[in-house]
DSSP file (Angstrom, degrees, kcal/mol; ACC not computed):
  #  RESIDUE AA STRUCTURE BP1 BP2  ACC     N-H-->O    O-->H-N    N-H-->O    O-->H-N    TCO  KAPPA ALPHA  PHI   PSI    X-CA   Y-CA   Z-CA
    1    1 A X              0   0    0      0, 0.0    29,-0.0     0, 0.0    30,-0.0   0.000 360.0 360.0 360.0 129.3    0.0    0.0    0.0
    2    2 A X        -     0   0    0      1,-0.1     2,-0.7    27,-0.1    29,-0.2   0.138 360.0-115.0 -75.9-179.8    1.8    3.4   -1.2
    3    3 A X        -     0   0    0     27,-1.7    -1,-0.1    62,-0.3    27,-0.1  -0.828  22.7-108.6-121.3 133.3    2.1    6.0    1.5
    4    4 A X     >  -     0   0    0     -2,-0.7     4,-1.9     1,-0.2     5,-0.3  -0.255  12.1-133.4 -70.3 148.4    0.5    9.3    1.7
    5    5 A X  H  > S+     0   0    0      1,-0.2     4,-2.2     2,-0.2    -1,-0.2   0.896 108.5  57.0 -67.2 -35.7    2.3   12.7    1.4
    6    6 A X  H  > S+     0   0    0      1,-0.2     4,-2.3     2,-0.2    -1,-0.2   0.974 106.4  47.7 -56.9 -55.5    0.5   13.9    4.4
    7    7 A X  H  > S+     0   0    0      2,-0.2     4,-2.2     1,-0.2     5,-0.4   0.933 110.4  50.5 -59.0 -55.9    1.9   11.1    6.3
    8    8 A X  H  X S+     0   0    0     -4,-1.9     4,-3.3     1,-0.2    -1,-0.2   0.908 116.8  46.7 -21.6 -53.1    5.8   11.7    4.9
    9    9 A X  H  X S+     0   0    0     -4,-2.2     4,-1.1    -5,-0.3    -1,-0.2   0.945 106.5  53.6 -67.7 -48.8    5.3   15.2    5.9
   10   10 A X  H >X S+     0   0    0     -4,-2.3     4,-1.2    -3,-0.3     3,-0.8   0.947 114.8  40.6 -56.3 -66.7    3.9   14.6    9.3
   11   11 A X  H 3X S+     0   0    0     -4,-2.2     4,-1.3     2,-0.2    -2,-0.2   0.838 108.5  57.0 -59.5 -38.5    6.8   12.3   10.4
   12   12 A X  H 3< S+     0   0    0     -4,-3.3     4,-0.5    -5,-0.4    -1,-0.2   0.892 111.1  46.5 -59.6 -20.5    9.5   14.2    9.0
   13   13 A X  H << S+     0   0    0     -4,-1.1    -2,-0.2    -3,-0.8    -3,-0.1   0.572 112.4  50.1-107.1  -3.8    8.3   17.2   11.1
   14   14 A X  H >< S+     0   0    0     -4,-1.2     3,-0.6     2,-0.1    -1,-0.2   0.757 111.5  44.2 -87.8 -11.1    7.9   15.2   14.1
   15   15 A X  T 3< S+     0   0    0     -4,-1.3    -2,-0.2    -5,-0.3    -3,-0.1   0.679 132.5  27.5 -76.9 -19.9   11.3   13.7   13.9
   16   16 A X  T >  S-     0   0    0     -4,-0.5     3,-1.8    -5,-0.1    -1,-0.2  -0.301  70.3-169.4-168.1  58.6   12.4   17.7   13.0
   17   17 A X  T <  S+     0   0    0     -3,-0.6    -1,-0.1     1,-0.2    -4,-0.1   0.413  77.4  51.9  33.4 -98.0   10.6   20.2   14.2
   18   18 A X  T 3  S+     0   0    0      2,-0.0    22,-0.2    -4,-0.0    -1,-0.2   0.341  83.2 124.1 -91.4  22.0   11.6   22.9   12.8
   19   19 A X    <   -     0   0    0     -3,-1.8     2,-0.4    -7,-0.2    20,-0.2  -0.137  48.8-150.9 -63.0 138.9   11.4   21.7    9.3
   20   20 A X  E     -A   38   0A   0     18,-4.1    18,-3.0     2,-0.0     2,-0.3  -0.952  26.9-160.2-136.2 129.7    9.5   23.1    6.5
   21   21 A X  E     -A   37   0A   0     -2,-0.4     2,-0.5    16,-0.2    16,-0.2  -0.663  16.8-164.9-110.3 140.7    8.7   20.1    4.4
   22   22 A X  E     -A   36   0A   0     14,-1.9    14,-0.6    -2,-0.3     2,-0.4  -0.994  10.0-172.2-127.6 108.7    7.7   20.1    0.6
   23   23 A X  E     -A   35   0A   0     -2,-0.5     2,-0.5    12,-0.2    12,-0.2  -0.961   4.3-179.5-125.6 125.7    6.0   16.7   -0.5
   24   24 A X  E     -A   34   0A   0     10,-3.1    10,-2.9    -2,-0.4     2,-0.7  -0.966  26.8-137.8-110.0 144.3    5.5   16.4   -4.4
   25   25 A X  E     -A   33   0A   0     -2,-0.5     3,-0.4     8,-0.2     8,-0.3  -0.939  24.1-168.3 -89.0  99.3    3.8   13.1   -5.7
   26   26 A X  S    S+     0   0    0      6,-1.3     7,-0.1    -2,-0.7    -1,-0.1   0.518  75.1  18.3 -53.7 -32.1    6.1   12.7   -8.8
   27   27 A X  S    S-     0   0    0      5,-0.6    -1,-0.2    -3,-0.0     6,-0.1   0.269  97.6-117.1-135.7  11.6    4.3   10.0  -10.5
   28   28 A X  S    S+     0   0    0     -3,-0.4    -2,-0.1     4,-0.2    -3,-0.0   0.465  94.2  89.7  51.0  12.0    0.6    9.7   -9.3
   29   29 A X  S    S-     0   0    0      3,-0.1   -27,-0.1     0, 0.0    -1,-0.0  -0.140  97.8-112.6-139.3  48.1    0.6    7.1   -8.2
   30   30 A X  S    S+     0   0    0      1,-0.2   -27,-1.7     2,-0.1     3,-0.1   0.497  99.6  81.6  28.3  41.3    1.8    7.6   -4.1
   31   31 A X  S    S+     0   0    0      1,-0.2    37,-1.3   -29,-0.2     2,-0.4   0.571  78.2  61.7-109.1 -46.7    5.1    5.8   -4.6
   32   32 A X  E     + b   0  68A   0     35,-0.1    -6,-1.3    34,-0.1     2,-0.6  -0.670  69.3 168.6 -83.2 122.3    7.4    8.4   -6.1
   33   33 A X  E     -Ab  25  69A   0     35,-3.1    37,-4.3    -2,-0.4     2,-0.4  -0.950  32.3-155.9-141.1 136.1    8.0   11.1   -4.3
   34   34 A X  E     -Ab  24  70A   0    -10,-2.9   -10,-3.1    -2,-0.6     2,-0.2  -0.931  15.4-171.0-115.0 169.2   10.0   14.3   -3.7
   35   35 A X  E     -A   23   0A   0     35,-3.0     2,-0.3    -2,-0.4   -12,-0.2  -0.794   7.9-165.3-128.3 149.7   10.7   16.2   -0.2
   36   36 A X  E     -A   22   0A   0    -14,-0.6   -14,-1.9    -2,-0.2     2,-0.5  -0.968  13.1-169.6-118.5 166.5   12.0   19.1    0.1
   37   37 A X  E     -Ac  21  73A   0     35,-2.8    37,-2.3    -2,-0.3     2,-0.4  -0.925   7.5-167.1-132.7 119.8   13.1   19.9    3.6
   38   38 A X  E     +A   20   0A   0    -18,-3.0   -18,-4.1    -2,-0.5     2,-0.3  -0.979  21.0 155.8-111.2 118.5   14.2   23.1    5.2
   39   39 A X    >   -     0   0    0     -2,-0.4     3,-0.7   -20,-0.2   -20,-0.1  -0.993  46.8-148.0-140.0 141.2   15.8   23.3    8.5
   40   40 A X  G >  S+     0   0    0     -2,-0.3     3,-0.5   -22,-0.2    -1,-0.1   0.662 100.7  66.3 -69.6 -13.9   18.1   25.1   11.0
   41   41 A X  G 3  S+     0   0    0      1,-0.2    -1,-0.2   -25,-0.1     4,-0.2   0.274  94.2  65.4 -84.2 -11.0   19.1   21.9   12.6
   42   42 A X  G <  S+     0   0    0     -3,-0.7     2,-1.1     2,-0.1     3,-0.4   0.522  71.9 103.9-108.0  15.1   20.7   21.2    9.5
   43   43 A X  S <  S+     0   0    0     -3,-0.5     3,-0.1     1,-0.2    32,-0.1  -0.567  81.1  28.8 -88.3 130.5   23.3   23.7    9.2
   44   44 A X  S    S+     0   0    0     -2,-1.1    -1,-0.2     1,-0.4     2,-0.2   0.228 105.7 107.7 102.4 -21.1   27.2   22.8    9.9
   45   45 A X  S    S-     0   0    0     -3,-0.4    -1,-0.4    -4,-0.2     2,-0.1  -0.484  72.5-114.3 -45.3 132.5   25.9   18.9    8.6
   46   46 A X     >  -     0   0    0     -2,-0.2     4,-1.1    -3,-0.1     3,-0.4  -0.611  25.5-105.7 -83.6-179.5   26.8   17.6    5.5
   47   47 A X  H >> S+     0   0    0      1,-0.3     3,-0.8     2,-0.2     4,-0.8   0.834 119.6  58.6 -72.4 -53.9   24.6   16.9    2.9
   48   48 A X  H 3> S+     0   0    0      1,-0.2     4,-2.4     2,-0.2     3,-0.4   0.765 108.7  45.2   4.3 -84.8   24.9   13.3    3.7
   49   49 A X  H 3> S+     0   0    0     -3,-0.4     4,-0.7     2,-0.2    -1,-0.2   0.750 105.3  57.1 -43.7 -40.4   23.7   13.8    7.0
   50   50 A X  H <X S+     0   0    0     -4,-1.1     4,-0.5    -3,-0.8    -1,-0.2   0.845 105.7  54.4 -35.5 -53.0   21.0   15.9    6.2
   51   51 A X  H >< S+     0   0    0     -4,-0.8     3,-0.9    -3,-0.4    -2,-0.2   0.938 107.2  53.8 -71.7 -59.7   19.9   13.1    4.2
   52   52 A X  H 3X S+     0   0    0     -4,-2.4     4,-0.6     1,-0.3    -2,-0.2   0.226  99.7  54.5 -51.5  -4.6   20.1   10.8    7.0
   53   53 A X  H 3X S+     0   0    0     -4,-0.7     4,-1.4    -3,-0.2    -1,-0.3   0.685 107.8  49.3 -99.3 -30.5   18.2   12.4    9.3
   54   54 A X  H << S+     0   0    0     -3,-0.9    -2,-0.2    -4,-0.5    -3,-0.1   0.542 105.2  55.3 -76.6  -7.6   15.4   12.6    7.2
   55   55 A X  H >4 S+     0   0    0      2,-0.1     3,-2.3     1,-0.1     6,-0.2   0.850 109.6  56.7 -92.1 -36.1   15.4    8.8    6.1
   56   56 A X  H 3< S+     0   0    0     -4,-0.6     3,-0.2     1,-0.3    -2,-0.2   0.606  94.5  62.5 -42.9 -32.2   15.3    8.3   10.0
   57   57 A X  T 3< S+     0   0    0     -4,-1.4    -1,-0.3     1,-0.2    -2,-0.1   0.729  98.5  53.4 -51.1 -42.2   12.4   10.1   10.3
   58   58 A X  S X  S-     0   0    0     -3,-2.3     3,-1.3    -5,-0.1    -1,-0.2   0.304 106.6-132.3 -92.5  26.3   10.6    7.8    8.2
   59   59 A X  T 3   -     0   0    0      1,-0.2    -3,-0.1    -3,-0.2    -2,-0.1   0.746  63.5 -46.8  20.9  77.1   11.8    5.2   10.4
   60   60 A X  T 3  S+     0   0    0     -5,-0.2    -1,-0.2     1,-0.1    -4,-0.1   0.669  96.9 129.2  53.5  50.1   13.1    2.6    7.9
   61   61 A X    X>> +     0   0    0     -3,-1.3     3,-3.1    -6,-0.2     4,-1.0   0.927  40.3 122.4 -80.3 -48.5    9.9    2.8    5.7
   62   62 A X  B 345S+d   66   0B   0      1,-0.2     5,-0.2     2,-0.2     3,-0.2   0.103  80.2   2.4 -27.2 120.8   12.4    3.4    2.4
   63   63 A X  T 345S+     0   0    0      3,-2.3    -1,-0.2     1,-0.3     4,-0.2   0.217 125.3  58.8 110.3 -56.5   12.0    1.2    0.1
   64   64 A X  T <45S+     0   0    0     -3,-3.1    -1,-0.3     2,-0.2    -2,-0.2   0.231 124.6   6.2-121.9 -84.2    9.3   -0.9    1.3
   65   65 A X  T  <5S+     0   0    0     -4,-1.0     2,-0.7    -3,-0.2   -62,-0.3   0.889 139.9  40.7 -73.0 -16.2    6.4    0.9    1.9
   66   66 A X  B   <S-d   62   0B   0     -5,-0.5    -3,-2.3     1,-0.2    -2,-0.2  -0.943  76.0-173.5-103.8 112.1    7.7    4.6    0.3
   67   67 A X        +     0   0    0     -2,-0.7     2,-0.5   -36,-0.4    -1,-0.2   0.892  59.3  30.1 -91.7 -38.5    9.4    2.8   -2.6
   68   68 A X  E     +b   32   0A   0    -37,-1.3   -35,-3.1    -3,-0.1     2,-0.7  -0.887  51.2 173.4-147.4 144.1   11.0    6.3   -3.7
   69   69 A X  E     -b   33   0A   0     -2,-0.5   -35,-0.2   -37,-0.2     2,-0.2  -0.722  13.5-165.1-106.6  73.2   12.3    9.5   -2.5
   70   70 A X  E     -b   34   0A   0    -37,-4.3   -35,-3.0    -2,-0.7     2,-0.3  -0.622  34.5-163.6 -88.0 144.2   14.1   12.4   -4.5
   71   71 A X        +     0   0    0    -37,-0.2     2,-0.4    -2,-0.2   -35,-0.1  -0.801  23.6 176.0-110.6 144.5   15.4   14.5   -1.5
   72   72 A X        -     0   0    0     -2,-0.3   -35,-2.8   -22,-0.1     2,-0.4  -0.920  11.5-165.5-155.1 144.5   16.8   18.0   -1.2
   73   73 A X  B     -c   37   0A   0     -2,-0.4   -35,-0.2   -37,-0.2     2,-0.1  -0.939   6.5-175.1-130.3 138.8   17.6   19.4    1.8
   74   74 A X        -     0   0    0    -37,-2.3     2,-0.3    -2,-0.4   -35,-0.1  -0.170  24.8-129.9-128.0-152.5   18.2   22.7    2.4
   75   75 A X        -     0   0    0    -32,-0.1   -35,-0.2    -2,-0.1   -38,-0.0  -0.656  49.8-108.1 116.8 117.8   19.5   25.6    5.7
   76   76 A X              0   0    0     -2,-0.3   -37,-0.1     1,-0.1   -34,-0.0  -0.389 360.0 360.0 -68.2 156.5   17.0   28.4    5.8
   77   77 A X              0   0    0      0, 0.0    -1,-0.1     0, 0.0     0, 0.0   0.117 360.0 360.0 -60.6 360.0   18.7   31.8    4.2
């Protein structure tokens, strides 16, 4: 069963607060997905990291029930 963008969103921004989260459904069909994610907690990380806090958030959903993710991760301006 694909996963809802509300839900993506909802758990990246309890796992990280102060996120502001951007969920596009890429393909219609509520497997493909992009995020972006903007945070102050993510400044002085690399990108890596960045990345990795945000697949954590979705507590190891990647893959199986979220089959795909394009990511960008950002530092507010």
């Amino acid at each position: 069963m694909p996963m809802a963008a509300e839900d993506i969103e909802a758990m990246i921004r309890a796992a990280i607060p102060d996120a502001h989260v951007e969920i596009t459904d890429l393909a219609g069909d509520g497997d493909h997905y992009a995020a972006r994610v903007v945070s102050e907690s993510f400044r002085g990380l690399p990108r890596v990291r960045q990345h990795q806090r945000v697949y954590d958030a979705l507590g190891g959903r990647m893959g199986g029930v979220l089959h795909a993710l394009q990511l960008t991760t950002a530092t507010p301006n």
